[in-house]
Phi, psi and omega in degrees: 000323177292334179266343174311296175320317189296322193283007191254315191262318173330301197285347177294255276277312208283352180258333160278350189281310193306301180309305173306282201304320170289338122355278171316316153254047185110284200304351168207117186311131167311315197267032174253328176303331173286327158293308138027270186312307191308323208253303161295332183256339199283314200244299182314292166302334172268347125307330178284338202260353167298313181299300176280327166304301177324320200256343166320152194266062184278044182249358201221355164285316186249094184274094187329303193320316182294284180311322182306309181303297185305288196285349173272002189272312190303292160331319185269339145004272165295315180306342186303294172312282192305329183277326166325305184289307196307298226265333166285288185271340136118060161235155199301165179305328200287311187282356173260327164318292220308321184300295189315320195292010172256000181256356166271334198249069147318136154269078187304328203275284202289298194270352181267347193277291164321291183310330176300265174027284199265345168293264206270345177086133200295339182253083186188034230212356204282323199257006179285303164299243208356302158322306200281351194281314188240030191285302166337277177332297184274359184267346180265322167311301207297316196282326185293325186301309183288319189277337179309307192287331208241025178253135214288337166271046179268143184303151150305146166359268133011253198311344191296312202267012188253322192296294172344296212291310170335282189320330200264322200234013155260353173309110189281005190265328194289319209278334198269358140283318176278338175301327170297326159277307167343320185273292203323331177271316180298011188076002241232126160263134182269145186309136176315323189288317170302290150331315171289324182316305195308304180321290176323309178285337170298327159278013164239023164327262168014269198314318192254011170261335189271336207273321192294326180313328192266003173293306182277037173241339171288007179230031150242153183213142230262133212250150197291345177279053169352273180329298180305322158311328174279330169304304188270287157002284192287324170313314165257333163274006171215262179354296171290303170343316231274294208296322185312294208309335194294291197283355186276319191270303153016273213267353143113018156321086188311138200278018160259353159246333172275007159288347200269301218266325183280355186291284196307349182262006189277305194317149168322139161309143174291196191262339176283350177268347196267313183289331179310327196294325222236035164257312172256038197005066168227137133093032196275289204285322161330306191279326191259051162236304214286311179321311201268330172301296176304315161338282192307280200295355170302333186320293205260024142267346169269331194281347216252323179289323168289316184308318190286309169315309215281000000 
């Protein structure tokens, strides 16, 4: 069982490991790693995610139960987190969303997909999209809404609900998932020449989104604010995972499909908690401490969580 787990989680890890040290040493210019990132998020992952939506089951992907379970344990999560930085670590309202949003926002993409994958096998992978299909949407609903209202300069309404809707639909990861329902519903079959491109550029998502995650981690460094950091960590690599798993058995969920939602609700906070922090330069260094920390300690907090599914 142990080595299984190892042969599931090793090569994600060892390829961001690969990414960092070369970075880190040299051997690949820092300011290459952006191009990189640029190229895997803008244009690879968002084929990839074109892909498997256009071929989604949607009458058998999306099981209310599954969504229910992942995003409300991802809500109290956050809310947890947020009342913690207030009421604990003595931080303003506005920097303790900021804080939260990082036990709300899994790296559903880079690490939950590859890790998914090699756990359940690429056609077992439906109820993993799904998740990832309205993950964006709502972590950005929750998080922008919550730091607008409680910031003591927060925008009108108005300018609030122009920021949300941005946020969610300039996303390219958003676009290439919505472009993926479009064909799926509409039926339309697309040209062998179109469909092969896409695929060829789909396959080097992964790899070059993983290689690039260890690059950009080399350019954080762990902020004297332990506690808080240990706090959204511990929140997010157990708690939310906890709570998925809770409300799954709650509501009488099979447990070969809510092992798919608590994996992905396992995952690290994303590269996205960080840009949320330093879109409202609040909790900046919080958050890309929290990255890097959760990261590190996912090696044994997912293999611990594959034991348990398993």
């Amino acid at each position: 069982m142990l080595l299984h787990i190892l042969n599931i989680i090793a090569p994600v890890f060892l390829i961001i490991g690969v990414g960092y040290s070369a970075v880190r040493g040299g051997y690949f210019a820092d300011n290459l790693v952006d191009g990189l990132m640029r190229f895997a998020i803008l244009f690879a992952v968002p084929c990839l995610l074109f892909r498997a939506t256009s071929r989604l089951d949607l009458s058998t992907a999306y099981d209310w139960r599954i969504m229910l379970a992942f995003y409300s344990a991802a809500a109290i999560s956050f809310t947890s987190v947020c009342l913690l930085a207030w009421s604990v670590f003595k931080k303003n309202p506005g920097e303790s969303v900021a804080i939260g949003f990082g036990a709300l926002f899994s790296n559903s993409v880079l690490l939950g997909l590859p890790i998914s994958e090699r756990a359940w096998g690429i056609d077992n992978l439906s109820t993993v999209y799904a998740i990832i299909s309205v993950h964006a949407p709502f972590c950005y609903l929750l998080g922008i809404t919550t730091m607008e209202v409680v910031r003591s300069d927060g925008r009108s309404w108005t300018a609030t609900s122009r920021i949300i809707i941005t946020a969610m639909f300039r996303n390219s990861l958003m676009i290439g998932i919505g472009l993926g329902f479009l064909v799926n519903l509409s039926g339309v079959e697309m040209p062998q020449i179109l469909t092969s491109s896409v695929d060829i550029i789909s396959n080097a998502a992964l790899p070059a989104a993983l290689f690039g995650l260890g690059g950009v981690l080399t350019r954080y460094k762990f902020s004297h604010s332990l506690g808080e950091v240990s706090t959204v960590s511990m929140f997010s690599l157990i708690v939310h995972p906890s709570l998925t798993l809770l409300i799954c058995y709650l509501l009488g969920v099979d447990q070969s499909i809510s092992r798919t939602a608590v994996l992905i609700a396992a995952m690290a906070p994303g590269i996205n908690s960080y840009l949320f922090a330093t879109m409202y330069q609040r909790g900046q260094s919080i958050a890309a401490s929290t990255v890097l920390l959760a990261t590190t300690l996912s090696i044994v907090s997912v293999s611990s969580w594959l034991w348990i599914l398993s």
